[in-house]
N, CA, C and O of each residue as an XYZ file, in Angstrom:
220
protein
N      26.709      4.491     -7.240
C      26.239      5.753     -7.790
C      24.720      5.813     -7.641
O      24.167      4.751     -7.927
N      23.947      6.771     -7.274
C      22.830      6.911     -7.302
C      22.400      7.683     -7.906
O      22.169      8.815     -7.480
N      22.165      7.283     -9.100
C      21.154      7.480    -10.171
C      20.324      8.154    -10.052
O      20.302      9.384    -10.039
N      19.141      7.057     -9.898
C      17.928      7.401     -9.553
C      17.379      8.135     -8.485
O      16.330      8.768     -8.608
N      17.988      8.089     -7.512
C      17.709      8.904     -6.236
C      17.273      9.688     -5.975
O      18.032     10.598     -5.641
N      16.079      9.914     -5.925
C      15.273     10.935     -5.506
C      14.818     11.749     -6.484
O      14.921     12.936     -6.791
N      14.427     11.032     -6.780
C      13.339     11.257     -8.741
C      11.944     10.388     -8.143
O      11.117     10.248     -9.044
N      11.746     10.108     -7.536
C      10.650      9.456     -6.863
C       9.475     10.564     -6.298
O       9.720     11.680     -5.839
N       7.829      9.797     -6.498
C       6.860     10.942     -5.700
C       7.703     10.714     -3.977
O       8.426      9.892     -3.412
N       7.066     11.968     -3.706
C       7.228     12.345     -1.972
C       6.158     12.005     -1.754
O       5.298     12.283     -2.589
N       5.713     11.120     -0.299
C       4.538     10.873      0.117
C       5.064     10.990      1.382
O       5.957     10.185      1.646
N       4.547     12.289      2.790
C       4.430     11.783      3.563
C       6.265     12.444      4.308
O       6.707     12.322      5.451
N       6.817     13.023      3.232
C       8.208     13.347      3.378
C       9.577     12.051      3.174
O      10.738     11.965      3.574
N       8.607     11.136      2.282
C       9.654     10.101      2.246
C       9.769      9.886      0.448
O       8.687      9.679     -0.102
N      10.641      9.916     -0.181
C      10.465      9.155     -1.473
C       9.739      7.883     -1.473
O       9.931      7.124     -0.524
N       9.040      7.592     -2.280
C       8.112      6.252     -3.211
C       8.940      5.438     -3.990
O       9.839      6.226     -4.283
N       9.140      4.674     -4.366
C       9.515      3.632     -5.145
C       9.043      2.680     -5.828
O       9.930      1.837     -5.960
N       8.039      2.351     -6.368
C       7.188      1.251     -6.869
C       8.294     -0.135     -7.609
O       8.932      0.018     -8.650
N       8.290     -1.191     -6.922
C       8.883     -2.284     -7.883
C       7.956     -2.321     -8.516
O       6.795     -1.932     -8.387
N       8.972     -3.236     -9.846
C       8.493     -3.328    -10.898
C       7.540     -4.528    -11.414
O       6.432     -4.684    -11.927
N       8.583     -5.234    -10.990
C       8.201     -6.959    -10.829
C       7.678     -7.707     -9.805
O       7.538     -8.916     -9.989
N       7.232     -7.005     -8.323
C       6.594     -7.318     -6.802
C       5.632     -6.539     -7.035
O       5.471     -5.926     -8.089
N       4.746     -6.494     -5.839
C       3.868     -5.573     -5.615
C       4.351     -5.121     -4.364
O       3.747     -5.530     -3.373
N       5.410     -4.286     -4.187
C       5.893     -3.872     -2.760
C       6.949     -2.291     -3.480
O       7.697     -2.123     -4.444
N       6.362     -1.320     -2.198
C       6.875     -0.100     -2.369
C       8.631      0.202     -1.266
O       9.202     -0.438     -0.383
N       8.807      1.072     -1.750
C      10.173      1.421     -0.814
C      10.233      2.461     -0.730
O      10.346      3.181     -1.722
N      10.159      3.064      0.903
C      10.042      3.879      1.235
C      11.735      4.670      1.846
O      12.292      4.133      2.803
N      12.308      5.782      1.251
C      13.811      6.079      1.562
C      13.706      7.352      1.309
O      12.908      7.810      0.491
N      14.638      8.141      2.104
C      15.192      9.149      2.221
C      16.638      9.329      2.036
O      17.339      8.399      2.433
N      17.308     10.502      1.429
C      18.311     11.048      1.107
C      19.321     11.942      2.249
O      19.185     13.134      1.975
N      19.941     11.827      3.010
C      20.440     12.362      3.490
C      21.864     12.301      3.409
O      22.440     11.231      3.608
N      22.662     13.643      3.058
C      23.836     13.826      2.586
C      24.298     12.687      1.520
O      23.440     12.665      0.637
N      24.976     12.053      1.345
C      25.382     11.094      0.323
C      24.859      9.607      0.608
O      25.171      8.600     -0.027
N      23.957      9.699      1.750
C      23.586      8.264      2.228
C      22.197      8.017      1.986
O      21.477      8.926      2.398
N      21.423      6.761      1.272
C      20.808      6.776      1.269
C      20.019      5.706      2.129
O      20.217      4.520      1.865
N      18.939      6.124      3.367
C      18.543      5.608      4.437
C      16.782      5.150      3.793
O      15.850      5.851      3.398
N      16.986      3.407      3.973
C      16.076      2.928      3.518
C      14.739      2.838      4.912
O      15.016      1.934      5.699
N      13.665      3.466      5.213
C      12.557      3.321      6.358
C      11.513      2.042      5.734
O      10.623      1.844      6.562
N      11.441      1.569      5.107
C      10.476      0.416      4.346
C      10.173      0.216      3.061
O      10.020      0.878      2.035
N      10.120     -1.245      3.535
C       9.699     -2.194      2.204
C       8.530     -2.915      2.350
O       8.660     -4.121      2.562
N       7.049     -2.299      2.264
C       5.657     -2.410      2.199
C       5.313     -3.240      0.861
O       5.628     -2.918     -0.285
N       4.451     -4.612      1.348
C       3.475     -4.802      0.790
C       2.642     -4.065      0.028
O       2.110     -3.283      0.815
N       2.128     -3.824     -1.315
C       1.396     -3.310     -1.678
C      -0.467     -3.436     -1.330
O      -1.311     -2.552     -1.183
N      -0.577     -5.091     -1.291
C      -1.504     -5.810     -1.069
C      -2.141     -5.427      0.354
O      -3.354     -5.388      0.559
N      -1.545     -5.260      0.928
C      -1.902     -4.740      2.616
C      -2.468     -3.432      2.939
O      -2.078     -2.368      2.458
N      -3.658     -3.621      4.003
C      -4.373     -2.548      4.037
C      -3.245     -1.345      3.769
O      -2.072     -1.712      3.695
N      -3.536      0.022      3.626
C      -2.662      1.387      3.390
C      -2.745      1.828      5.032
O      -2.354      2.986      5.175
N      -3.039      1.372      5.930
C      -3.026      1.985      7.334
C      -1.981      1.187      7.954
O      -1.684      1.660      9.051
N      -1.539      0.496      7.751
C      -0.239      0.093      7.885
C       0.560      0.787      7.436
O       1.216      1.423      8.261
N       0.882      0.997      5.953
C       1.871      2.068      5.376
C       2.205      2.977      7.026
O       3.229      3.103      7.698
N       0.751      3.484      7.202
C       0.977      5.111      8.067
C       1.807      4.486      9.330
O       3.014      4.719      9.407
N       1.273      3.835     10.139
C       1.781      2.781     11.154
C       3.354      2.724     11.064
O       4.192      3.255     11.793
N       3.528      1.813      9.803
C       5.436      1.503     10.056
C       5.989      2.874      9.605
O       7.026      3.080     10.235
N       5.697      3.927      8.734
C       6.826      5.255      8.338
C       6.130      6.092      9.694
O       5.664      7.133      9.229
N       5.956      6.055     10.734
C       5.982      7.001     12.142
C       7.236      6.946     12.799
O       7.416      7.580     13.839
């Protein structure tokens, strides 16, 4: 069941995710009943990466 799904900020056209207990974001999209995960970023790491891997 997905809950939470897409109650998240949009950055970029992707939902955000912040763990709680890491310092690493998750980057996913919703499409029809599936939910398609594009990354699991380091927080610690420059943010020009972020842009780099969600292209």
């Amino acid at each position: 069941m997905y809950i939470y799904a897409g109650i998240h900020i949009v950055i970029d056209g992707y939902f955000r995710l912040l763990a709680k207990r890491f310092p690493y974001s998750i980057y996913y999209k919703i499409e029809e009943k599936t939910i398609l995960i594009y990354a699991v970023l380091d927080c610690r790491q420059n943010p020009i990466n972020k842009e780099k891997r969600l292209l």
